[in-house]
N, C-alpha and C positions, 0 to 999 in steps of 0.2 A: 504494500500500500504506500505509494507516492505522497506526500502530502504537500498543499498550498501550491498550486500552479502557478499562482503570482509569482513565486518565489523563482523557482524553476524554470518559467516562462521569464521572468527578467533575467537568471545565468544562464540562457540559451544564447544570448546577443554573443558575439565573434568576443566583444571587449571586455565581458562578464566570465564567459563562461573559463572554469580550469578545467584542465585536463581530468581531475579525479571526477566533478561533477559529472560532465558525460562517461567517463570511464563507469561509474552509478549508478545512472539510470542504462545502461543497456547492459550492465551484467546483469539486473534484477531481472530485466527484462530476456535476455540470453539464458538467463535461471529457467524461469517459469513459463517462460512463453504467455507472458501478459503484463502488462501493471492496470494497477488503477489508481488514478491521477483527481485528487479534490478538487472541486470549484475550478474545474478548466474552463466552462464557459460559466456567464453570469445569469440569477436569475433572470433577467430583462433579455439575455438571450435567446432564451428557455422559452419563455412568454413571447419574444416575435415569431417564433419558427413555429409555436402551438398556433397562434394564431394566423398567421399563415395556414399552415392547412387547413384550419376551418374554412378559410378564405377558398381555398382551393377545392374542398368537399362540397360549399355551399353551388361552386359553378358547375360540379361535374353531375351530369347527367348519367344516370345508371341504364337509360331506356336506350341510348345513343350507343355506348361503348360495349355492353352484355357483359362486364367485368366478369372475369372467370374464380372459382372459389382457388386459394393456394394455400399449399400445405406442404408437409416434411415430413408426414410420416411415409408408408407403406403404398400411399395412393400418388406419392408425388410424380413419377416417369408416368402413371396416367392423364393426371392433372396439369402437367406442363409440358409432359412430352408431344402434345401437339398440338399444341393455343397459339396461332402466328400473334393473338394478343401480346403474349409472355415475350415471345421474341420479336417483337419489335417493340418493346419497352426501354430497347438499350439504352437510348438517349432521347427520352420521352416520360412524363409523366403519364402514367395505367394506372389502374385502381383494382386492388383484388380482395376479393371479400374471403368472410370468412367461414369456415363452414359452416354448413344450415343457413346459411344468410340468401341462398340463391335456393327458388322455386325449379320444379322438375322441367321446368321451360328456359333454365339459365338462367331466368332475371332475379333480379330483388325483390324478394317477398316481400309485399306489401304493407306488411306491418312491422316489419322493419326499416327505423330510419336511415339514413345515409351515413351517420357520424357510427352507430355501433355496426354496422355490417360490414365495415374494413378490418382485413388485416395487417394488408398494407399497402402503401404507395412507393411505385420505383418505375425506372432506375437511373432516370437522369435528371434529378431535381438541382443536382449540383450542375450541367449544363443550361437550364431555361428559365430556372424562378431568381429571382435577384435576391429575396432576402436566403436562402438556402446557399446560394451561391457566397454572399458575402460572410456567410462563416464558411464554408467549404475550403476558399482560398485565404482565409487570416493568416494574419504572420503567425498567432501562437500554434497553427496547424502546418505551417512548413519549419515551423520550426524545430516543433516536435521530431515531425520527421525525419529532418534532415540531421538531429540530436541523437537518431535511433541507426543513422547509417546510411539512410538512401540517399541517393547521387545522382536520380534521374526520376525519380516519382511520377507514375501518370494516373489517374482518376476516372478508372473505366465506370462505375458504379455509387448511386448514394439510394440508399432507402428512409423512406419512414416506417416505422414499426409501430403497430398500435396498443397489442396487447391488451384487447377489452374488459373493459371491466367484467367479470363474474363468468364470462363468454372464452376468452383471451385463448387461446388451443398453445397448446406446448409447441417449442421447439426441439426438435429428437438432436440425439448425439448427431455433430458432425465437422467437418472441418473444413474453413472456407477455402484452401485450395481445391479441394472439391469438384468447386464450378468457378472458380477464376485462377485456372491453372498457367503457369507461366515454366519456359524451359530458356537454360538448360538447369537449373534450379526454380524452386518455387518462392513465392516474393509477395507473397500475397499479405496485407496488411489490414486489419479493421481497426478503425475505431466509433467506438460504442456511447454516443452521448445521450446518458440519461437526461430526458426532459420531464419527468417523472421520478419522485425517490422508487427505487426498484428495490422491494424487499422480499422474503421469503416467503411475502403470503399473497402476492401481488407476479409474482415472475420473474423474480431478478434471475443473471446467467449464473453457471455455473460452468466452472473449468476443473481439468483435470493438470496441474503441475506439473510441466516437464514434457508433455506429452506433446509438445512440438518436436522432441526430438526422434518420433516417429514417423515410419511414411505417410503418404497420403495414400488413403483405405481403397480409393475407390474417384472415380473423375465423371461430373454430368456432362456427356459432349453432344454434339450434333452428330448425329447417325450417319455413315457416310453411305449405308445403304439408299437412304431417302437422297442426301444432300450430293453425293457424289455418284451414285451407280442409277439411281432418276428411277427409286421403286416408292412411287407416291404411296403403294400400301404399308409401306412402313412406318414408324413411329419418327419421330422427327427428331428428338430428343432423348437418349437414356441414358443410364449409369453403366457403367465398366469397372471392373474389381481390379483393383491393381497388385494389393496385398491383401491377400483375402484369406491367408492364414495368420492376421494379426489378431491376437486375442479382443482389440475392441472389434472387432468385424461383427462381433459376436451381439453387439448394442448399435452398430452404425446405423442410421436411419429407426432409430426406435429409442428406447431409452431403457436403461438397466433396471434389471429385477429387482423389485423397492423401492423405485425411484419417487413414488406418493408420500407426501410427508406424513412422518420425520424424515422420508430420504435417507433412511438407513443404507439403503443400497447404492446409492449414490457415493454415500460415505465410504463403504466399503471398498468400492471399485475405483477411489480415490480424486471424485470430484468436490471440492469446496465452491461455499457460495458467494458473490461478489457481489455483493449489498451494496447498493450506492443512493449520497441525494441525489437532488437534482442540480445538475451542473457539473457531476462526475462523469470524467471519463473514463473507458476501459478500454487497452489498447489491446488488441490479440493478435498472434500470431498465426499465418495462416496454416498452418498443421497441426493448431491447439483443437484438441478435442474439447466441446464444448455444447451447453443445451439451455435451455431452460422449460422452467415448468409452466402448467394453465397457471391463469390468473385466475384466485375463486375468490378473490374479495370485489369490495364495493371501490376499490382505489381505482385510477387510471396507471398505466404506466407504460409512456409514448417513449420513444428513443429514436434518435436521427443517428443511422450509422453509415459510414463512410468507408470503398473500399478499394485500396489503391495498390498498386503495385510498381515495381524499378521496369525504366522504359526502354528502348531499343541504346542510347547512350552508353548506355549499362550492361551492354553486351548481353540483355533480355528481351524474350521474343515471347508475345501474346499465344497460345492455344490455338490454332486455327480450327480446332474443332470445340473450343469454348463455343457455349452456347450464348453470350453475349458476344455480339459483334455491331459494331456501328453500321450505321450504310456507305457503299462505296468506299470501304478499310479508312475512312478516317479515321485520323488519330486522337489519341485520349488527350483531354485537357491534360495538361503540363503544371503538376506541385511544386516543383523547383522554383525557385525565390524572385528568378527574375521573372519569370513568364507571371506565378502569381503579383509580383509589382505592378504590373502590367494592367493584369485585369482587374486588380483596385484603384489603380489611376484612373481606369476608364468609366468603373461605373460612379468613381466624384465628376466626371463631365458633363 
């Protein structure tokens, strides 16, 4: 546990920081394959980006788009494996509900509002909405960064997560290189800003220590039967087992025996929980094993996460059978310091 981002975020500057500070924060991090970082962003940041999306639920029309349900457990390669919605989400705002929330006709049940039938928004809010944008590219977000080692950062992906009240569906074990695979090493980055305190009875994540220094279990790619060999009757999207004799294989896409609180099982199999306010962030590494649980209380707990990876500079090349891909191979927004200068000079214009 990191504490006081002010503090941290001021010894990030070139003239601040010593060598032992960075050397700090990315052994804990090189440790555990996570930190979590206090009061990274401020309330009033918290409160523009909630309120934004409301802004952005109030315009979206559920009758227009047929928003598709998304999930993580068992049903996901059905459910996304072939929704041209999902895939062309890459650098667009989509809206996907949450289960039960769509009628046997795909739409939005009726008596369900538009605020609780989300589960989430993605995955390009950090390319088109400005206030998402203007924390996406902050200095205290390349700085982090660039404090943790990357040299060429690019910004394929931002989500909103909603995690409903009382409704909220678990996130199953899994690990984000997964679906944002990069070669000839994986480089995959999240960070997790609670817009909501995320507690134990509400959803907060839960990591497994260490367990980035495992393979990746398993990769969601574009089928090359559909995409490359032109067999429209196949699925367009699935999973592929990469180590499939690794003991968590055993919970990937599901979540471990006990995992119902008290989450004994959880404990067991050597997941702890990452309790945060609002304004915490949680940085993960993208081979950390990691989940969270339904929300069964009366709380909210929203989270804006962001997911980047080292860009061709870096001697790093995109998955071309990731299943996010822009159109016409555009390239990913650029985290590196000057490009983001750039686009916070332009949006003071």
């Amino acid at each position: 546990n990191v504490g006081c981002w002010e503090h941290l975020h001021r010894l990030s500057c070139p003239e601040y920081m010593a060598d032992a500070d960075i050397k700090g924060l990315k052994e804990r991090f090189e440790q555990d394959g996570y930190l979590r970082i206090e009061g990274f962003a401020s309330l009033e940041e918290c409160d523009k980006m909630k309120q934004r999306m409301h802004d952005l639920i109030a315009k979206w029309d559920p009758e227009q788009t047929l928003a598709p349900v998304f999930a993580t457990d068992g049903s996901q390669e059905k459910l996304q494996g072939n929704s041209d919605y999902f895939l062309d989400s890459a650098n667009k705002i989509h809206f996907f509900l949450e289960k039960d929330a769509a009628g046997a006709d795909g739409r939005l049940r009726p008596e369900i509002s538009k605020t609780r039938s989300l589960n989430k928004v993605g995955h390009g809010l950090h390319v088109i909405d400005d206030v998402f944008r203007e924390y996406s590219y902050s200095s205290k977000v390349v700085d982090l960064v660039q404090a943790l080692g990357y040299t060429d950062p690019v910004l394929p992906q931002s989500m909103y997560i909603f995690k409903q009240p009382s409704i909220g569906g678990e996130v199953t074990s899994h690990q984000d290189s997964c679906f944002l695979h990069t070669t000839p090493r994986e480089t995959c980055l999240g960070l997790w800003l609670a817009l909501d305190a995320a507690t134990l009875t509400n959803g907060c994540l839960w990591a497994r220590p260490a367990s980035h220094k495992e393979p990746v279990r398993r990769l969601f790619q574009r089928n090359s039967k559909y995409f490359e060999e032109g067999d429209k009757t196949a699925c367009k999207l699935l999973f592929e087992s990469i180590d499939a004799e690794s003991e968590a294989m055993s919970w990937e896409g599901k979540l471990p025996p006990g995992s119902e609180p008290p989450s004994k099982g959880l404990q067991d199999t050597g997941f702890v929980p990452l309790e945060c306010a609002r304004g915490d962030l949680v940085v993960i590494h993208g081979q950390v094993d990691h989940l969270s649980l339904a929300n069964t209380s009366d709380a909210s707990r929203e989270t804006y996460q962001l997911h980047l990876v080292e860009g061709p500079k870096a001697g790093i090349s995109w998955g071309d059978r990731n299943w996010l891909q822009y159109p016409d191979s555009q390239p990913f927004p650029s985290l590196a310091p000057e490009g983001c200068k750039r686009k916070r000079e332009a949006s003071e214009l």
